[in-house]
Backbone of each chain as ProteinMPNN parsed JSONL, in Angstrom:
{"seq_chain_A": "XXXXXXXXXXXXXXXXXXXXXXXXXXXXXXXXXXXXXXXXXXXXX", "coords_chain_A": {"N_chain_A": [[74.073, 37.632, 74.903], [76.371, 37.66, 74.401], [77.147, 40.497, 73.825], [76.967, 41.234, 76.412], [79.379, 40.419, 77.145], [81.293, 41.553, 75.941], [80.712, 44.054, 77.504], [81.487, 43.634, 79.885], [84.322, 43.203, 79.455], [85.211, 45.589, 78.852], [84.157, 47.408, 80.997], [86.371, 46.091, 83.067], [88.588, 46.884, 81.85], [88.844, 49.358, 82.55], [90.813, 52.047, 84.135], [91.784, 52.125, 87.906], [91.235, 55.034, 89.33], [91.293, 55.923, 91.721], [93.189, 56.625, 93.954], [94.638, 58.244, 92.557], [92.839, 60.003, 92.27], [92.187, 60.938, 94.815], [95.186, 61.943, 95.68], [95.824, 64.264, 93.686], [93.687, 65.886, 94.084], [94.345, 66.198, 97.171], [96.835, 67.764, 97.178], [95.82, 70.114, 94.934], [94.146, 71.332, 96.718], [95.994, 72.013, 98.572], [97.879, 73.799, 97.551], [95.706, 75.823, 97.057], [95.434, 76.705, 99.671], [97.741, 78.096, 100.456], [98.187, 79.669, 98.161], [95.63, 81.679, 98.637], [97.114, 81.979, 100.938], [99.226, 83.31, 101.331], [98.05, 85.49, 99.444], [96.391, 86.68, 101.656], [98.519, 87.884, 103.771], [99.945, 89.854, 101.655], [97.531, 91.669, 101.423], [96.748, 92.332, 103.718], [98.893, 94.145, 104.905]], "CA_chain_A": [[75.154, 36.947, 75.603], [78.15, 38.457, 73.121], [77.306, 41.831, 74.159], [77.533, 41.524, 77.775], [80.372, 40.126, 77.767], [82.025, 42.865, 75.755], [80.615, 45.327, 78.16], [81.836, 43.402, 81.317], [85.505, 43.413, 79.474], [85.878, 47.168, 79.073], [85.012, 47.899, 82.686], [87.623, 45.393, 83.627], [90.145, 47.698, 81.17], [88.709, 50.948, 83.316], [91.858, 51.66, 84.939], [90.966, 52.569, 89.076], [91.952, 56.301, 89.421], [90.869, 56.665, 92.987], [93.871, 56.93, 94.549], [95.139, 59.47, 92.046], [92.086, 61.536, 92.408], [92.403, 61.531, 96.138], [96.371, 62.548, 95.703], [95.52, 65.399, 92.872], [92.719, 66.589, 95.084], [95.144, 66.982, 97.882], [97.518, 68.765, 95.681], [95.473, 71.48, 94.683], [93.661, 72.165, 98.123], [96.982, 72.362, 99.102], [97.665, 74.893, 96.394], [94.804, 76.815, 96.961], [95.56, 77.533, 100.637], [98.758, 78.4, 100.461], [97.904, 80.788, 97.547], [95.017, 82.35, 99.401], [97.48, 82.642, 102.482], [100.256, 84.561, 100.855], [97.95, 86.694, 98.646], [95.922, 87.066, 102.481], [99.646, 88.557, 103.998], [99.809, 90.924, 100.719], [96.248, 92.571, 101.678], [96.985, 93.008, 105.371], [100.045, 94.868, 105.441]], "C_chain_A": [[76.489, 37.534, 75.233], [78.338, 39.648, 73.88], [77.424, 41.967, 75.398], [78.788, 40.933, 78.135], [81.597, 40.54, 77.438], [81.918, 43.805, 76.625], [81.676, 44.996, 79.315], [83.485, 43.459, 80.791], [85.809, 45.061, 79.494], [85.965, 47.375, 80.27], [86.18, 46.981, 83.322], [88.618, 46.527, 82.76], [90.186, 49.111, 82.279], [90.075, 51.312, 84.309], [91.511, 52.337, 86.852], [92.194, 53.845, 89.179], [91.668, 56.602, 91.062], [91.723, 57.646, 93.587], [94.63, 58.32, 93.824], [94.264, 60.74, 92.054], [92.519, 62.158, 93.624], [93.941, 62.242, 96.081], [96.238, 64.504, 95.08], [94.603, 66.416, 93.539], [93.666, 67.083, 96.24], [96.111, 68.052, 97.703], [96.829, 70.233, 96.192], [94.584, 71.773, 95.714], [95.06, 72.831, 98.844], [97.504, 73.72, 98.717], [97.069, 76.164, 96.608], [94.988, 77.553, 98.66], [96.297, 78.438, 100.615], [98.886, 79.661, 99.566], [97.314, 82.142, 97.989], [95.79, 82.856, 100.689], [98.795, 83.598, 101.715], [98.874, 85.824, 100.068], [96.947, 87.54, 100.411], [97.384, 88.354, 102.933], [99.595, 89.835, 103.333], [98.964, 91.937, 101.196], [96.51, 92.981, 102.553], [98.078, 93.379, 105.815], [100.342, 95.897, 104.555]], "O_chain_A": [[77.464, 37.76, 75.951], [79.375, 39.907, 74.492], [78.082, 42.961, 75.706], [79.22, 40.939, 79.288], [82.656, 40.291, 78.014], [82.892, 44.552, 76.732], [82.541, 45.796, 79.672], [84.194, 43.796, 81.739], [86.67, 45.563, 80.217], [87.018, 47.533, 80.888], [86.861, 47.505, 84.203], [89.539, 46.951, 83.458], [91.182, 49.706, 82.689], [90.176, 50.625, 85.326], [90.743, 53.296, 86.77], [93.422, 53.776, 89.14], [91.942, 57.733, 91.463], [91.507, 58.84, 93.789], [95.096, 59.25, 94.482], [94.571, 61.926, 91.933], [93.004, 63.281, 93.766], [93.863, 63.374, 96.558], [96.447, 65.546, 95.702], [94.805, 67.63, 93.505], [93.825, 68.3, 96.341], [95.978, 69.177, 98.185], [97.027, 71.022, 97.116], [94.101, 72.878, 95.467], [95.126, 73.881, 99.484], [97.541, 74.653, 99.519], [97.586, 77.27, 96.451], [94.721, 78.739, 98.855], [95.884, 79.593, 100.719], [99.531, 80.626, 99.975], [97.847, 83.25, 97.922], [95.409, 83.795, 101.388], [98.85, 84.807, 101.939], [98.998, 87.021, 100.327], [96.813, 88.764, 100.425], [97.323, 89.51, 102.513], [99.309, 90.852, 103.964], [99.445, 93.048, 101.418], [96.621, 94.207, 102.542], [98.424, 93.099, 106.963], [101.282, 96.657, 104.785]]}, "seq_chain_B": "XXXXXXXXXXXXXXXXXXXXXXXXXXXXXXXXXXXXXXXXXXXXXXXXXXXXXXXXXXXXXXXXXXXXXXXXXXXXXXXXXXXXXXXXXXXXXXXXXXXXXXXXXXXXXXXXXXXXXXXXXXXXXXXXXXXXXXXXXXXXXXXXXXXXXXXXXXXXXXXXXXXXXXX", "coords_chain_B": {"N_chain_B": [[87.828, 61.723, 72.126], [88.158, 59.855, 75.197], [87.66, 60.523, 78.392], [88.475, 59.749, 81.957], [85.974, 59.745, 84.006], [87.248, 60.978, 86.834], [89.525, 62.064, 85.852], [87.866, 63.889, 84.507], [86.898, 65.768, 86.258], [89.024, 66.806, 88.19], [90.693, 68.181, 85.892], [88.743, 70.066, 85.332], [88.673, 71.316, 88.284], [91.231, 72.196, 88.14], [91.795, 73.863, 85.896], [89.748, 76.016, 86.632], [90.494, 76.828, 89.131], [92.552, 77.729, 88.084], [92.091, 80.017, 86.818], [90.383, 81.315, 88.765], [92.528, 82.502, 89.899], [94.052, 83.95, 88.112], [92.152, 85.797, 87.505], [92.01, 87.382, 90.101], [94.655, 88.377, 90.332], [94.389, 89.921, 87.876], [92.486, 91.872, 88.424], [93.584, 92.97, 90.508], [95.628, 94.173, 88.745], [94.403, 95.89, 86.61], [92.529, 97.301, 87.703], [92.99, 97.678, 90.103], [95.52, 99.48, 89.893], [98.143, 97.416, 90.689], [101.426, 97.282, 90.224], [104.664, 96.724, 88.657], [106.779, 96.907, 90.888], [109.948, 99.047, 90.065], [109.041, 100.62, 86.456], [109.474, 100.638, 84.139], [110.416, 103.798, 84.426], [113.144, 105.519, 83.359], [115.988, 106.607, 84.665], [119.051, 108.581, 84.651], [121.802, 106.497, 86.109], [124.072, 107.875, 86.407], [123.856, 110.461, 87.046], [121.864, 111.214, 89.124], [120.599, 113.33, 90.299], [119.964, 114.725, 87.805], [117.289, 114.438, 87.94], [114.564, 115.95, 89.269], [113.56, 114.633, 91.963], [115.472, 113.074, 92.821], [117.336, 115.526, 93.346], [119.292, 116.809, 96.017], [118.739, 118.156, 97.773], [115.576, 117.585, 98.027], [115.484, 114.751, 98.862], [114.666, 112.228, 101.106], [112.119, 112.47, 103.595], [109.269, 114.243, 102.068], [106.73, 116.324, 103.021], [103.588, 116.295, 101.699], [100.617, 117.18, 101.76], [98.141, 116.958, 103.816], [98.679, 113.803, 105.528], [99.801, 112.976, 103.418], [102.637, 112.095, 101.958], [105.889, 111.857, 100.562], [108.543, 109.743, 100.246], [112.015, 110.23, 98.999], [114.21, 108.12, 98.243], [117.946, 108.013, 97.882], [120.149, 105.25, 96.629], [123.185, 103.846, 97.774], [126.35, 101.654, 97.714], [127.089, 102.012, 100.952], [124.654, 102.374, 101.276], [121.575, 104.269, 102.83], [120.469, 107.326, 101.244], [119.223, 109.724, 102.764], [118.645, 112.443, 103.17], [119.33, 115.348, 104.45], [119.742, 116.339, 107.99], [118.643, 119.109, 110.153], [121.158, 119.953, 111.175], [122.759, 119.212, 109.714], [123.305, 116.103, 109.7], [123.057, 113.643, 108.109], [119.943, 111.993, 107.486], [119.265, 109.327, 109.558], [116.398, 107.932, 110.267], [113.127, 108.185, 109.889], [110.168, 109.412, 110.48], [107.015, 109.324, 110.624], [103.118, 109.928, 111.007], [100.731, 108.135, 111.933], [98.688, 106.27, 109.463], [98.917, 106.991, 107.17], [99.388, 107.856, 103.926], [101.831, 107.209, 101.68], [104.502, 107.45, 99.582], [107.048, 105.999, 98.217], [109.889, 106.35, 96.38], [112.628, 105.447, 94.838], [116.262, 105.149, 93.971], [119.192, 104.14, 92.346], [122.669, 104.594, 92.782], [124.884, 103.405, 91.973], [125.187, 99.972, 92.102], [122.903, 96.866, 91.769], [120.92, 97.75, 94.579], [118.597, 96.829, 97.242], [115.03, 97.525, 98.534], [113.931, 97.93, 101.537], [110.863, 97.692, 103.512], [110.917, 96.261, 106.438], [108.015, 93.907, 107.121], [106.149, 95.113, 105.783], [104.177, 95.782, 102.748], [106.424, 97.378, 101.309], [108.482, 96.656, 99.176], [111.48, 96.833, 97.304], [113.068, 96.505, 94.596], [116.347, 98.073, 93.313], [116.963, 99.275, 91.016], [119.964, 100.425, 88.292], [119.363, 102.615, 86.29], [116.566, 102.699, 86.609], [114.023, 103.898, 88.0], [112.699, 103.144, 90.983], [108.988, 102.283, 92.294], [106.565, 102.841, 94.79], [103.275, 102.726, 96.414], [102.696, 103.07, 99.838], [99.474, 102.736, 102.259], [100.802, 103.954, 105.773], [99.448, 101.968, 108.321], [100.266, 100.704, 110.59], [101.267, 101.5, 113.555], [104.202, 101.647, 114.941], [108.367, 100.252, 115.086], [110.098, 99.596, 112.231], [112.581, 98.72, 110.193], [114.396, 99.687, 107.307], [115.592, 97.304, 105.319], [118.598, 96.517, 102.986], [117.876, 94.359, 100.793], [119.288, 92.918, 98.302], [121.882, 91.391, 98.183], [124.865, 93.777, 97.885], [127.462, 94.16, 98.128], [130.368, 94.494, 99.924], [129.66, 95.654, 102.077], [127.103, 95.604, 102.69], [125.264, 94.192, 104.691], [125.231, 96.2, 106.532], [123.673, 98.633, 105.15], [121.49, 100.335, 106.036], [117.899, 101.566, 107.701], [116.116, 103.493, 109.112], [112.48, 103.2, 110.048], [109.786, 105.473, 111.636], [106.441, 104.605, 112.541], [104.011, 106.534, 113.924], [101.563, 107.392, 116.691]], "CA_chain_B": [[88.78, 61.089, 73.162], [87.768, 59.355, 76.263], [88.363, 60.902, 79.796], [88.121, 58.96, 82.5], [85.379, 60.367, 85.305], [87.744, 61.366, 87.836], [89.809, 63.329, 85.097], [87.64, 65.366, 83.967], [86.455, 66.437, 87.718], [90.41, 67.375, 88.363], [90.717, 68.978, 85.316], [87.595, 71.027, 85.936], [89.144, 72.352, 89.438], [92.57, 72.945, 88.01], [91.538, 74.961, 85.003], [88.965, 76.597, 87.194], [91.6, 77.676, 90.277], [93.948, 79.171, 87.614], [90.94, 80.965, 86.345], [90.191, 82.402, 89.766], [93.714, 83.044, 90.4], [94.209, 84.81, 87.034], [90.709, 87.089, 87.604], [92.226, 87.772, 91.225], [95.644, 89.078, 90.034], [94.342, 90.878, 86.813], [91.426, 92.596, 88.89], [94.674, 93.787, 91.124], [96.809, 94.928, 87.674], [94.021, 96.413, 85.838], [92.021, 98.038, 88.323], [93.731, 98.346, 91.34], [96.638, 99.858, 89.549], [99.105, 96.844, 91.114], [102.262, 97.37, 88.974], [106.392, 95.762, 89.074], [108.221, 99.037, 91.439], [110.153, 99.285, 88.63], [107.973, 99.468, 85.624], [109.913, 101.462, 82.879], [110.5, 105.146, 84.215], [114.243, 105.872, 83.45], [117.043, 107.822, 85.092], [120.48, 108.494, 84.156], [122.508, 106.52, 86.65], [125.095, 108.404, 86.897], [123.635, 111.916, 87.7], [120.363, 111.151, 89.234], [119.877, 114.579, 90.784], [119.195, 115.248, 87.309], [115.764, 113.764, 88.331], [113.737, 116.315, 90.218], [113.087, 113.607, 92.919], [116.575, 112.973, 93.701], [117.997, 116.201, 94.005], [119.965, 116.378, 97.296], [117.211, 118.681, 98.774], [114.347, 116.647, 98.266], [115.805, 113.849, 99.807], [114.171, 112.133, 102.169], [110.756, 112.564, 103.725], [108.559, 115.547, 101.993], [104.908, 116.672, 103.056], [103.062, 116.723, 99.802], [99.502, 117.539, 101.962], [97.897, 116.497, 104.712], [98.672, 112.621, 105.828], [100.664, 112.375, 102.137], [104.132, 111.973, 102.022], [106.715, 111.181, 99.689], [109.911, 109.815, 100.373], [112.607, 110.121, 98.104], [115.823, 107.303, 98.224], [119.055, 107.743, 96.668], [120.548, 104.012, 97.394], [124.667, 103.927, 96.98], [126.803, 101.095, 98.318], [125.895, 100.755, 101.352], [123.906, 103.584, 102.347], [120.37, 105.346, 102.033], [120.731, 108.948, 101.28], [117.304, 110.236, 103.296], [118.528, 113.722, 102.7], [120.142, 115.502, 105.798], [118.898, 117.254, 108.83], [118.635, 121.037, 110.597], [122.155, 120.146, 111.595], [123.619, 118.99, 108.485], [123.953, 115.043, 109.211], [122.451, 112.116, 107.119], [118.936, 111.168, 108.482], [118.881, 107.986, 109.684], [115.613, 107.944, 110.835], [112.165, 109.144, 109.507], [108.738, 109.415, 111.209], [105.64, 109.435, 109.872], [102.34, 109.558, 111.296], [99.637, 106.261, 111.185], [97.487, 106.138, 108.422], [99.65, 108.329, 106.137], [99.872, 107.632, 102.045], [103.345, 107.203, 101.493], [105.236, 107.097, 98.1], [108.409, 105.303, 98.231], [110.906, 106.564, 95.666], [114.488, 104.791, 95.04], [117.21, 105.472, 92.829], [120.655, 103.617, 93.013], [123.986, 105.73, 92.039], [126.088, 102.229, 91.362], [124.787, 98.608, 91.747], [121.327, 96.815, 92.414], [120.233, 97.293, 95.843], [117.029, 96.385, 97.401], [114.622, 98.42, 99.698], [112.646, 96.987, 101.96], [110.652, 98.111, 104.566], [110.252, 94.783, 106.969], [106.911, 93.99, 107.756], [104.965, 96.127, 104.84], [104.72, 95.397, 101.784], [107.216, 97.967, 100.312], [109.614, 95.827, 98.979], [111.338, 96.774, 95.776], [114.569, 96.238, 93.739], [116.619, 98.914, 93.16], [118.501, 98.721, 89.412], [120.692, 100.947, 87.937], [119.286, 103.312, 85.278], [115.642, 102.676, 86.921], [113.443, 104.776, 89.522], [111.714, 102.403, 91.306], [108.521, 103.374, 93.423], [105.289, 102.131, 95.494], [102.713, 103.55, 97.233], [101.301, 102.316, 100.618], [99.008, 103.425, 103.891], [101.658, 103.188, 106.685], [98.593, 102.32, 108.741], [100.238, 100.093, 111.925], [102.09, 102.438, 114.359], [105.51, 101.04, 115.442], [109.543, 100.826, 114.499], [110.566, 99.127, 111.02], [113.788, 98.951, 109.538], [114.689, 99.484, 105.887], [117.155, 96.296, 104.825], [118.951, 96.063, 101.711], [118.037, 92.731, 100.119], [119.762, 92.255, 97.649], [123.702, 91.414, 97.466], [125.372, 94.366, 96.945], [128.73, 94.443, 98.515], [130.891, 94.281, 101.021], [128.793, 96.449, 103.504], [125.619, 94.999, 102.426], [124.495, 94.117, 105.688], [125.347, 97.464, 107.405], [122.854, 98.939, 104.859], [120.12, 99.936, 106.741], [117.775, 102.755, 108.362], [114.744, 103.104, 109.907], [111.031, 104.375, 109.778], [108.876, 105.357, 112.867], [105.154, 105.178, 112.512], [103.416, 107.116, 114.895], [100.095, 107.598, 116.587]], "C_chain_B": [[87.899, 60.768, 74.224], [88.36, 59.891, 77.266], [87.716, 59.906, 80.644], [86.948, 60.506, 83.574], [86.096, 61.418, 86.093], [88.686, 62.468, 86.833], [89.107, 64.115, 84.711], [87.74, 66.489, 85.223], [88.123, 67.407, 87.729], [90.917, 68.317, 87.349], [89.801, 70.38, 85.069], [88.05, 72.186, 86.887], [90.522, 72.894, 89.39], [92.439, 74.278, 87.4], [90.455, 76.043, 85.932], [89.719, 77.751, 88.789], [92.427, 78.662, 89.099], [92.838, 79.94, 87.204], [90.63, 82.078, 87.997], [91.342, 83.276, 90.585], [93.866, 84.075, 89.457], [93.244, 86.387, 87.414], [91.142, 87.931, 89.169], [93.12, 88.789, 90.544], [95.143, 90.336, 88.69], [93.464, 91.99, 87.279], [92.384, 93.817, 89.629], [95.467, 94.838, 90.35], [95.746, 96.026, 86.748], [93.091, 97.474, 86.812], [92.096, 98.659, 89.421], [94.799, 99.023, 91.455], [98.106, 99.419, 90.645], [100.261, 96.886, 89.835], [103.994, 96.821, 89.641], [106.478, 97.012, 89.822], [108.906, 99.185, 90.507], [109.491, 98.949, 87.505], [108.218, 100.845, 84.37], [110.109, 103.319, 83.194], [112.614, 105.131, 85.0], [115.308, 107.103, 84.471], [118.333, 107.538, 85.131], [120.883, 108.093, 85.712], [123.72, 107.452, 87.628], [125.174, 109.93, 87.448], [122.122, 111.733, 87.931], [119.909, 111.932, 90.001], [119.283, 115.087, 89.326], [117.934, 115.145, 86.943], [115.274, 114.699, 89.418], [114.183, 115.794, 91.268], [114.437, 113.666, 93.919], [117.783, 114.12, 93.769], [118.452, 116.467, 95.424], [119.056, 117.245, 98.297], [115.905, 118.439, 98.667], [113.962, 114.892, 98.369], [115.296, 113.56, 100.767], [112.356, 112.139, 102.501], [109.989, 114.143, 103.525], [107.35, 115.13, 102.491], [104.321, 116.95, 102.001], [101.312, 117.574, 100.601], [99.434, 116.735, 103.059], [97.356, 114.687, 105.231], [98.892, 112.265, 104.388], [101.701, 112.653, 102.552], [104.564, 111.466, 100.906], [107.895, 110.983, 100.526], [111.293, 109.284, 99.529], [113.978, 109.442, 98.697], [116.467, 107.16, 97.033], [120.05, 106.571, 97.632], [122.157, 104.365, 96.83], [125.066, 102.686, 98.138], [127.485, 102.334, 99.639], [125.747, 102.106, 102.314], [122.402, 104.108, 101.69], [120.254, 106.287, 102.331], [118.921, 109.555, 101.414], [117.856, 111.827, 103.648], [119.32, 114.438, 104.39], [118.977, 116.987, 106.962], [119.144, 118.158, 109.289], [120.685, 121.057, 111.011], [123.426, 119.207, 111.015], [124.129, 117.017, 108.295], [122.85, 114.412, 108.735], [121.236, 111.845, 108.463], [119.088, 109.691, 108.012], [117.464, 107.531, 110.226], [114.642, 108.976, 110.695], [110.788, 108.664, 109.956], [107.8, 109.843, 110.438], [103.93, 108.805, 110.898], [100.904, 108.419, 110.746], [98.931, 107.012, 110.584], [98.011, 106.92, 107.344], [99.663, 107.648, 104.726], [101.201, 107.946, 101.797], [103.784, 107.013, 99.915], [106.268, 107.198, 98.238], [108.823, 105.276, 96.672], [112.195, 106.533, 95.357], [114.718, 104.774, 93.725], [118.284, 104.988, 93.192], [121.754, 104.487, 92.188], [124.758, 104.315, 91.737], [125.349, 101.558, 90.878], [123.739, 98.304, 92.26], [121.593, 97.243, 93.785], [118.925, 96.913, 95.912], [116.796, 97.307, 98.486], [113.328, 97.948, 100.185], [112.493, 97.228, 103.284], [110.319, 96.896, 105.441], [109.204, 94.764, 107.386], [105.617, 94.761, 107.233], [105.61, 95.162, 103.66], [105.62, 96.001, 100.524], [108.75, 97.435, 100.261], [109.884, 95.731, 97.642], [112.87, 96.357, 95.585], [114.719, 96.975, 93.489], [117.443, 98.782, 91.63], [118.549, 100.17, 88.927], [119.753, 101.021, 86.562], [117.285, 103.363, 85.266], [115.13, 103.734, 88.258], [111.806, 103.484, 89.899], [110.697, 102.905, 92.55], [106.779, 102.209, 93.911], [105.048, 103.067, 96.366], [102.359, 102.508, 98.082], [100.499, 103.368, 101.63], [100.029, 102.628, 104.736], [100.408, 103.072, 107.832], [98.273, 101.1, 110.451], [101.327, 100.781, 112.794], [103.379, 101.106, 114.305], [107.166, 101.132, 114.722], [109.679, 99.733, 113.212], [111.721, 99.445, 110.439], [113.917, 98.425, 108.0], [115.619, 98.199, 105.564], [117.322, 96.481, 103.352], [118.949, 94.491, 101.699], [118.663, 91.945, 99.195], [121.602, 92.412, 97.668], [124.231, 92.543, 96.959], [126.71, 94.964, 97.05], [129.686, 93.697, 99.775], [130.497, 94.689, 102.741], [127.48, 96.226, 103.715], [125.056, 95.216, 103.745], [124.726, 95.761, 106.623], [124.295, 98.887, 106.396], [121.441, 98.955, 105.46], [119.12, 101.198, 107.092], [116.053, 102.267, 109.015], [113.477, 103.796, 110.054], [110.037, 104.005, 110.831], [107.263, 105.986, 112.092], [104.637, 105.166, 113.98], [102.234, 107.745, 115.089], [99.765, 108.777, 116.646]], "O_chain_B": [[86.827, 61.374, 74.244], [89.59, 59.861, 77.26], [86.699, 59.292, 80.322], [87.166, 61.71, 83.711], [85.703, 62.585, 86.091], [88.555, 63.671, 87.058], [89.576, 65.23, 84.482], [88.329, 67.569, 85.264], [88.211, 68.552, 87.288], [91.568, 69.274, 87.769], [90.21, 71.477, 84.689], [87.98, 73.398, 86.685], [91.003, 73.717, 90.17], [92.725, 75.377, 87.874], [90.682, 77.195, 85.565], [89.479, 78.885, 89.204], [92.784, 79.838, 89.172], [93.134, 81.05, 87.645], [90.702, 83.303, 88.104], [91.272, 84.184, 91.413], [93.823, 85.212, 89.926], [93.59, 87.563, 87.526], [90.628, 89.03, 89.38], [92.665, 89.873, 90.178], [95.584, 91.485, 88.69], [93.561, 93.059, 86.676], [92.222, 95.033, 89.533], [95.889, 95.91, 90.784], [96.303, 96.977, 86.199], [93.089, 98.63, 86.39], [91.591, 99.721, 89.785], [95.27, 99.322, 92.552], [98.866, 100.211, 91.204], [99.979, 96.568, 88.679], [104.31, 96.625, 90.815], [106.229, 98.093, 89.288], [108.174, 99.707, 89.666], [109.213, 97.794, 87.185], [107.422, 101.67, 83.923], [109.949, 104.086, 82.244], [113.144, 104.936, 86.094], [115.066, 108.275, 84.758], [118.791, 106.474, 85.546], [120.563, 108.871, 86.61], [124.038, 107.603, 88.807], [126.101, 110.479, 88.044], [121.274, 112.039, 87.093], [118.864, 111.623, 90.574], [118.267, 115.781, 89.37], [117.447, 115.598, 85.907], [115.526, 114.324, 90.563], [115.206, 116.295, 91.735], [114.57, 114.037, 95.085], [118.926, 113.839, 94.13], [117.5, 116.179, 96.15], [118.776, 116.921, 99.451], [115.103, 119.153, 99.268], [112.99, 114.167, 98.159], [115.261, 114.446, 101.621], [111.517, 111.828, 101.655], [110.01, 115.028, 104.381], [106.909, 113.98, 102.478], [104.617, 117.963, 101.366], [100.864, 118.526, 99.962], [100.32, 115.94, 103.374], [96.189, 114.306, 105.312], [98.256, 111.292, 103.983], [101.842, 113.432, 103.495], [103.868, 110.716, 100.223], [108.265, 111.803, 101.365], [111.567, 108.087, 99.439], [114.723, 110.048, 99.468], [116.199, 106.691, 95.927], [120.525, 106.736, 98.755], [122.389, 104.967, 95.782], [124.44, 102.583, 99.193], [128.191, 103.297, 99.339], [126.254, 102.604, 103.319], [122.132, 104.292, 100.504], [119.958, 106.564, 103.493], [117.964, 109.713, 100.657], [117.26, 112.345, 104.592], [119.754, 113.69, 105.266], [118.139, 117.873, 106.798], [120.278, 118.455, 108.912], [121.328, 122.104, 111.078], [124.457, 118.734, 111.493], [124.846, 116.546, 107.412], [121.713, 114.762, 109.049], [121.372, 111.629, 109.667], [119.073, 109.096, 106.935], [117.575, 106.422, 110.749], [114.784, 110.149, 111.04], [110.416, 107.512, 109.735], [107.913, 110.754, 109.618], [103.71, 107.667, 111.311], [100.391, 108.116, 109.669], [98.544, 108.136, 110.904], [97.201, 107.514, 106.632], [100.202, 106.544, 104.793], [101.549, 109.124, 101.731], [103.113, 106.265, 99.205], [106.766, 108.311, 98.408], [108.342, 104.496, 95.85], [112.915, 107.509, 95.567], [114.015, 104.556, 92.738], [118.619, 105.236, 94.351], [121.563, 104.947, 91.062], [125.485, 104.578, 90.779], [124.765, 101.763, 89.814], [123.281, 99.037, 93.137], [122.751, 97.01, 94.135], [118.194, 96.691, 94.946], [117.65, 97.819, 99.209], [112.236, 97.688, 99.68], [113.372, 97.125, 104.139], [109.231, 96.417, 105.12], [109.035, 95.642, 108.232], [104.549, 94.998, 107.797], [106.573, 94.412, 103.503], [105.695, 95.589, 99.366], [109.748, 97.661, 100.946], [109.238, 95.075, 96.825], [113.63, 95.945, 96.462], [113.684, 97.539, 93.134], [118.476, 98.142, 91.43], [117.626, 100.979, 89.027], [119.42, 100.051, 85.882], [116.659, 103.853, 84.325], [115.8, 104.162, 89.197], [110.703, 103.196, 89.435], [111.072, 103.597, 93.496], [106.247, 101.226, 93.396], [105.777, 103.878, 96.937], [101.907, 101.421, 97.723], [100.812, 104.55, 101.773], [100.253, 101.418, 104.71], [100.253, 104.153, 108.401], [97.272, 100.775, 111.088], [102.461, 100.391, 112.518], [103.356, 100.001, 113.762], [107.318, 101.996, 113.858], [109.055, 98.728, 113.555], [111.857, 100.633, 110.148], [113.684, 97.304, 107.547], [116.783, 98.574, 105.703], [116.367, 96.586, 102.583], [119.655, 93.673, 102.289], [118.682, 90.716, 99.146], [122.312, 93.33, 97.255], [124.235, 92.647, 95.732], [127.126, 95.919, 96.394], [129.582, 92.591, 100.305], [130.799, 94.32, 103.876], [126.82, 96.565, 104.698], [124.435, 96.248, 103.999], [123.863, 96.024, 107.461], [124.212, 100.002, 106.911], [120.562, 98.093, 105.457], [119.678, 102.195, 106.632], [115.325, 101.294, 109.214], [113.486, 105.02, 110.185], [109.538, 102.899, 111.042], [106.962, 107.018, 111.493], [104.722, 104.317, 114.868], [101.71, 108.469, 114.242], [98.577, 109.09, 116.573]]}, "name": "protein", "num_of_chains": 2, "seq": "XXXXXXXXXXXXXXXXXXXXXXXXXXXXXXXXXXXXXXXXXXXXXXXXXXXXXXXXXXXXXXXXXXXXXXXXXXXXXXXXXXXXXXXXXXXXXXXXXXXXXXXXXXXXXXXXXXXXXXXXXXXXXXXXXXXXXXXXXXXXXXXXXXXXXXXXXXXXXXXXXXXXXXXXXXXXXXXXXXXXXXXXXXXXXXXXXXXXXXXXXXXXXXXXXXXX"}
């Protein structure tokens, strides 16, 4: 009884990252095009 | 320490992009011999004919062999000295046939300029007491004009010239 009801408080502490994954994820796709499209330019000229 | 889930993942694809960015660029510097245009080969400013290169008769566009070229620039406010032609004036205007190996060679007699062919990627900085240089294939026919890019006077913008590739 004790112990589940230590467990069930930590995930309540878990803090919800979703929205920061989804942001960070956009980010660096963003990143990565934009990289790939300039170093594309570089090659083909 | 504790990561959460979603951090590690993000930290995973960060450290992992600069990793493939790094292995991109170093693959370019170490094996593709990508280097700064200026990248440490000196010349006295102030007499930079006494450089081979930029003596006043090898100015301009030489034939080194067949579909090589060099072309040697001496930059001065606000002009590029491309060496002179059968009838003694200043070329403004140098042709080169497609697909050619070019080596772009600039020297400034004053203050920075810049040299930049629009539309390639020979685009260098010119500094004082440097010989800056790049090779490319000029390998899309058509007209291109040299600009000075960088700030370097009062005539700045009237710095200019022009390079025909041809089929």
């Amino acid at each position: 009884m004790r112990k589940q009801e230590v467990k069930k408080a930590s995930e309540k502490d878990k803090p919800d990252l979703k929205g920061t994954f989804v942001s960070v994820m956009l980010l660096g796709v963003f990143i990565i095009i934009t990289w790939f499209g300039a170093f594309a330019l570089f090659i083909s000229r | 320490m504790h990561l959460h889930k979603y951090e590690k993942i993000w930290l995973i694809f960060g450290t992992g992009s600069l990793v493939v960015f790094l292995l991109i660029v170093g693959y370019g510097a170490f094996w593709q011999g990508t280097h700064p245009q200026s990248h440490g080969v000196t010349i006295d400013t102030n007499n930079i004919e006494s450089n081979e290169a930029f003596k006043p008769e090898n100015l301009g566009l030489t034939k080194v062999e067949e579909d090589k070229y060099i072309v040697n620039i001496a930059a001065s406010a606000f002009f590029y000295d491309l060496g002179k032609d059968e009838d003694g004036k200043s070329v403004k205007t140098i042709r080169i046939p497609k697909g050619s190996t070019v080596l772009w060679q600039a020297a400034t007699k004053d203050v920075v300029h810049g040299f930049h062919v629009a539309g390639t990627n020979v685009n260098m900085m010119v500094e004082p007491g440097y010989v800056s240089s790049i090779e490319t294939v000029m390998d899309k026919p058509g007209t291109y004009t040299i600009v000075c890019n960088e700030y370097c006077g009062i005539g700045h913008h009237m710095m200019y010239a022009t390079v025909e590739v041809y089929e």
